[in-house]
N, C-alpha and C positions, 0 to 999 in steps of 0.2 A: 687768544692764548687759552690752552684746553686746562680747565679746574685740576688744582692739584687733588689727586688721587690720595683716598683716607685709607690707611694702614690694616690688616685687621688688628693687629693689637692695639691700634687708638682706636678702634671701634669697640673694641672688647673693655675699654677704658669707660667709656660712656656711660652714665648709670642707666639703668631700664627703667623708662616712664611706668610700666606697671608694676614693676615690684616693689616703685619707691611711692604708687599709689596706693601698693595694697597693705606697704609697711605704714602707712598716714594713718589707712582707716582701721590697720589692728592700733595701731597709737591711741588713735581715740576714744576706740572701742573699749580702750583698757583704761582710759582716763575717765569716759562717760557713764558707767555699765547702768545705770540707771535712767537717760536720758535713750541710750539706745536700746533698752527693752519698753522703755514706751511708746519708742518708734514701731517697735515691731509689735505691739499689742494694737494701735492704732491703724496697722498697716491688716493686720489678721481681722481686723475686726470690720474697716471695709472690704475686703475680700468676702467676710462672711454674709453682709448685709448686701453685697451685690449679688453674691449664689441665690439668697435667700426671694431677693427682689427678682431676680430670670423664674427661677421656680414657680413664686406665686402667680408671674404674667402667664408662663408655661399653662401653669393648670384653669387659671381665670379664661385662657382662649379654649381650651378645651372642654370646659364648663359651660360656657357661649355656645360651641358648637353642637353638644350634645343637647342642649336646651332651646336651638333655634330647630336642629333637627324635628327633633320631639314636636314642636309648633307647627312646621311644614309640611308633616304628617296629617297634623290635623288639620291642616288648612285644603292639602288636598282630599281628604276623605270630607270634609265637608263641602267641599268644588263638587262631586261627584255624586255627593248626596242630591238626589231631586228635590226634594224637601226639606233643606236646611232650616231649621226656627233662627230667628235674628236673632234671640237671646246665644245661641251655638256662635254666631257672627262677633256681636259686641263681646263677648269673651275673648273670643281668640284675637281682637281688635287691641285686648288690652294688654294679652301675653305678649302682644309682638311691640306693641308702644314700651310697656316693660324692660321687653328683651333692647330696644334701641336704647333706652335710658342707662341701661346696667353695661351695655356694651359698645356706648357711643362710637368710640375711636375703632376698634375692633370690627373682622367681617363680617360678626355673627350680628351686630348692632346694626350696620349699614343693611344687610339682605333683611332684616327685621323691622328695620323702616319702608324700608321698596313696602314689604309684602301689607306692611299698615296702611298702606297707600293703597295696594288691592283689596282690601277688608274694606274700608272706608268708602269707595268708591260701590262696593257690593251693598253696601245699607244703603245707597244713594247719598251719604253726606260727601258731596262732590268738592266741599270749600278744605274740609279736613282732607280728602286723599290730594287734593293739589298743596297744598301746607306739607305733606311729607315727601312729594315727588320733588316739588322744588324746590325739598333741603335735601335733596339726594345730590342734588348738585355740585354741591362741594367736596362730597365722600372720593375714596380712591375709586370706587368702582365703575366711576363716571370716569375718571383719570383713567382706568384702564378699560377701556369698551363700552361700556354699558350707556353711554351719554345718548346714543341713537332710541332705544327702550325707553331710557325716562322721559326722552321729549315724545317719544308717540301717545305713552301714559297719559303725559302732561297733556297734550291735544286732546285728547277721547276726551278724559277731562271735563276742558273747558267747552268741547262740543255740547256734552250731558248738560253744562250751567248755560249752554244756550250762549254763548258767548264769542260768536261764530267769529270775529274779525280775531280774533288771537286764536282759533282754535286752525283757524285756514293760514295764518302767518308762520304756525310749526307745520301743518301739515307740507306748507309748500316749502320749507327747508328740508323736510326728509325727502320729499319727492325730486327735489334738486340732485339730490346726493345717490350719484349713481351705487355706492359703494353700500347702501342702508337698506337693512332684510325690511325694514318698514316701506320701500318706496313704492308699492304698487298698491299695498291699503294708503297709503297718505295720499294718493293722485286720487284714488277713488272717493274717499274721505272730503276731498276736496271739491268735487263734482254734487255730492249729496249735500253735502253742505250749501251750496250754492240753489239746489234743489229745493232743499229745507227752508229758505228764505225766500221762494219765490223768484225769483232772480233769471227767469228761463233762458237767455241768452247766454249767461256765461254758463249756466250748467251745461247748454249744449255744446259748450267751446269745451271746457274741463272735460266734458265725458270726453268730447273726440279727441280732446290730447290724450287721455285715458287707451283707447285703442289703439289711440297710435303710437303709445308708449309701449304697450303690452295685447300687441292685435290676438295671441293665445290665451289671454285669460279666462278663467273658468268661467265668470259673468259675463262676458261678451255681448252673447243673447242678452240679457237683461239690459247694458248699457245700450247696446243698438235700439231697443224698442222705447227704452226712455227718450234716447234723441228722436226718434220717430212723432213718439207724443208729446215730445216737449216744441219740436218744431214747429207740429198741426197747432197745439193752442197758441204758439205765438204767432 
């Protein structure tokens, strides 16, 4: 059986859900006028305090930026200087420890840690640049790319502290990873390492995976004539 069909004049009958809503809220408004101007003072006032809080983050990341710049400057003119004084080092060691502490969550904090990690590692304090490498880990910038860099860092590293069974466990993670700008230092990385301990036999396996990874590499010469000497003394 098809619904019976509604009129328009029993439509036009019907009261209108919005005008008998917006007749409620002038009712109250007129009954309230006090309770509803401290709605609206309440309501203005976080509005104000949210504008106020965008702004200050606004300019706080712009302050970061302009002041890790500034450090980066001088981190590469002091790269480039031949003769940097370690006093010139342990400064900018602590503008950038600074600059991470004032802007932890922030980009300008996270590259200000990396690069305390490069400072650190330049004095030779090899235990402090791995302390900020591998709290680089958690940052977005590992979440977004960077996590192949920290772990090469991380390696070199632990190579300098001599600490060669974890320093060849990353290298040979990057060297796995066809996709990793690190993977032809990490193969090689790997081989001198093996080198550096005496260990002739796998050195000569590493270099020839070496070549046979990257039979164009610039070193080539050099790795063929180590396996050359590394074979004669074994």
């Amino acid at each position: 059986m098809a619904p019976k069909k509604i009129s328009r004049k029993e439509l036009l009958k019907e009261p209108d859900e919005f005008l008998t809503t917006s007749r409620r809220v002038l009712d109250y408004v007129r009954a309230n006028p006090r309770a509803v101007t401290a709605i609206a003072v309440a309501v203005g006032v976080v509005v104000i305090v949210c504008l106020l809080g965008y702004a200050y983050l606004q300019y706080h990341k712009q302050q970061g930026h302009e002041l890790f710049l500034k450090a980066h400057g001088e981190y590469r003119a002091a790269t480039l200087a031949e003769s940097a004084e370690k006093e010139r080092w342990e400064k900018l060691l602590r503008t950038f420890d600074d600059l991470a502490k004032e802007y932890r969550s922030l980009l300008p904090g996270e590259l200000a840690f990396l690069y305390g990690g490069h400072v650190a590692y330049r004095l030779q304090d090899y235990q402090g640049a791995l302390e900020r490498y591998t709290g680089m880990k958690s940052t977005k910038l590992v979440g977004e790319g960077l996590g192949g860099m920290v772990m090469y860092h991380m390696a070199m590293t632990r190579m300098a502290m001599k600490d060669f069974d974890a320093a060849a466990s990353l290298f040979d993670q990057l060297a796995k990873d066809t996709n990793s700008p690190y993977r032809r230092e990490s193969a090689a990385s790997i081989a001198a390492i093996y080198d550096e301990m005496g260990k002739k036999k796998e050195a000569v396996q590493a270099y020839r995976q070496y070549l046979k990874m990257f039979p164009q590499a610039p070193d080539a010469p050099y790795v063929k004539a180590r396996i050359a000497r590394l074979s004669t003394e074994g």
